[in-house]
C-alpha positions in Angstrom: -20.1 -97.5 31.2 -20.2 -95.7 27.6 -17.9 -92.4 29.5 -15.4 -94.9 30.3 -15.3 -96.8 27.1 -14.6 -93.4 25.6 -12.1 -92.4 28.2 -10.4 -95.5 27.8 -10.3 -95.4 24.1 -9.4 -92.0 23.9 -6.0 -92.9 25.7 -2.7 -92.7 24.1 -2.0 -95.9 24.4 -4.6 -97.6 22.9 -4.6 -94.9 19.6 -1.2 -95.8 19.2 -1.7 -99.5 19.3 -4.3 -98.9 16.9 -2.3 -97.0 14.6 0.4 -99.7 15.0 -2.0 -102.7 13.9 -3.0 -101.1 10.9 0.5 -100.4 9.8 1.5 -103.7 11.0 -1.1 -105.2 8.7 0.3 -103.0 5.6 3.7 -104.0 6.1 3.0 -107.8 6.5 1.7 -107.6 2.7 5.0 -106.2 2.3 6.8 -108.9 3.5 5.0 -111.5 2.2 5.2 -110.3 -1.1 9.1 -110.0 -0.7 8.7 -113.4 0.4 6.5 -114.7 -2.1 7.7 -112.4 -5.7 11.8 -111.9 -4.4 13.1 -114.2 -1.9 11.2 -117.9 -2.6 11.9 -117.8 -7.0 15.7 -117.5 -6.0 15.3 -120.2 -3.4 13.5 -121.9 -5.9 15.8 -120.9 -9.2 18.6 -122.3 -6.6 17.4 -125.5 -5.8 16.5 -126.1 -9.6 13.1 -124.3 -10.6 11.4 -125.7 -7.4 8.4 -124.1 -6.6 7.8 -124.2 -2.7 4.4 -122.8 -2.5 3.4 -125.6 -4.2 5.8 -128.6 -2.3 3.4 -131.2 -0.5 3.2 -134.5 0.8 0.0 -136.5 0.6 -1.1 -138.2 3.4 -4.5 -139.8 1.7 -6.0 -139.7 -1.3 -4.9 -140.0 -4.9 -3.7 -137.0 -6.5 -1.6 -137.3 -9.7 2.3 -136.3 -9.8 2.5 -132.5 -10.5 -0.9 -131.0 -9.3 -0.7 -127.8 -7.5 -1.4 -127.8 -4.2 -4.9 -125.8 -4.3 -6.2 -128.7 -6.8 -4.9 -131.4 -4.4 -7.2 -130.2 -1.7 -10.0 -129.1 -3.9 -9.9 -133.0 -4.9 -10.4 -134.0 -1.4 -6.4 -135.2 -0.5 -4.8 -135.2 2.6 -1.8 -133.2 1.8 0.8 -131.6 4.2 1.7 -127.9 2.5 5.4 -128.3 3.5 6.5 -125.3 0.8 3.5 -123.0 2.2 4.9 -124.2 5.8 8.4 -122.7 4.6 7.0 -119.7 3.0 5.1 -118.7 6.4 8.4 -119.3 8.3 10.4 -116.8 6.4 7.7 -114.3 6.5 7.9 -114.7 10.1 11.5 -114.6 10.6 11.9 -111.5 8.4 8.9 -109.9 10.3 10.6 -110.6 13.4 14.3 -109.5 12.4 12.7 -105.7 11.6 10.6 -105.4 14.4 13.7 -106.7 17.0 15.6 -103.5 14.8 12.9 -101.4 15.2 13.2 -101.9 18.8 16.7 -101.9 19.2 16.8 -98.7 17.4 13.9 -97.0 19.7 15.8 -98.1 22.4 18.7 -96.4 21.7 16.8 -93.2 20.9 15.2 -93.1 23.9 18.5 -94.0 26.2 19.7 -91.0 23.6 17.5 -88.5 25.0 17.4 -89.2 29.2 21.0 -88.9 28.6 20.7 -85.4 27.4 17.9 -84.7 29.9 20.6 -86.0 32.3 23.5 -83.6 31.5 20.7 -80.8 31.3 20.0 -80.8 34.8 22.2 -78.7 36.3 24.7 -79.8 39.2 24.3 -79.2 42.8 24.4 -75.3 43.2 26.6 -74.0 45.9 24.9 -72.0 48.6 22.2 -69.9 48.1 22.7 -66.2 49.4 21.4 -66.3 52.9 23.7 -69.1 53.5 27.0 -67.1 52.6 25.8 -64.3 54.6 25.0 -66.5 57.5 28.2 -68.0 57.1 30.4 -64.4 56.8 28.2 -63.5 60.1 29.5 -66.4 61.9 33.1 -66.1 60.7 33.1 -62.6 62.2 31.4 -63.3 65.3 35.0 -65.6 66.2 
């Protein structure tokens, strides 16, 4: 069983997938930072200085006007983190818009290259040696 975990892990496949989860990882706290430091002050600065990481709604519980959202729950409310909610959406979205590029562009690449294997290969040949002797025989033979 230990062979075959090793066999299976030593597989292409699997390294790359590997290597594509930790880089996935990496660039997730990239986007979220563009999210969180770029995109949601000027969302914020447009909508009048609104903070969205911090927008809630509470369901129960008393929590004065103005508390951040980490001191709401800490005091035991209810709250619904609508401006985390929107946060996590655009992370997604922006997430999703580079990997559909990524693939579009890989895509392309790769329909790129078994064109020019394509046109590589050469044509039909015409006949081989044998054959035009074969044929010159016959032609005299009438």
């Amino acid at each position: 069983m230990l062979s075959e975990f090793k066999a299976f892990i030593a597989k292409g496949n699997v390294m790359e997938l590997a290597v594509a989860v930790i880089i996935g990882g990496a660039f997730s706290g990239i986007v979220k930072s563009l999210t969180d430091e770029i995109i949601m002050p000027v969302v914020g600065a447009i909508f009048g200085n609104i903070d969205f990481s911090d927008r809630y709604i509470v369901l129960a519980g008393e929590v004065a006007p103005g508390t951040p959202l980490a001191a709401a729950r800490e005091a035991g409310a209810n709250v619904l983190g609508l401006g985390a909610f929107v946060s996590v959406v655009i992370n997604f979205v922006i997430l999703a818009a580079i990997i559909f590029l990524l693939v579009r562009y890989a895509t392309k690449i790769t329909a790129q290259f078994a064109k020019q294997e394509e046109e590589a290969v050469p044509g039909p040949v015409g006949p081989t040696e044998v054959e035009l002797l074969t044929e010159i025989r016959d032609a005299l033979r009438k």
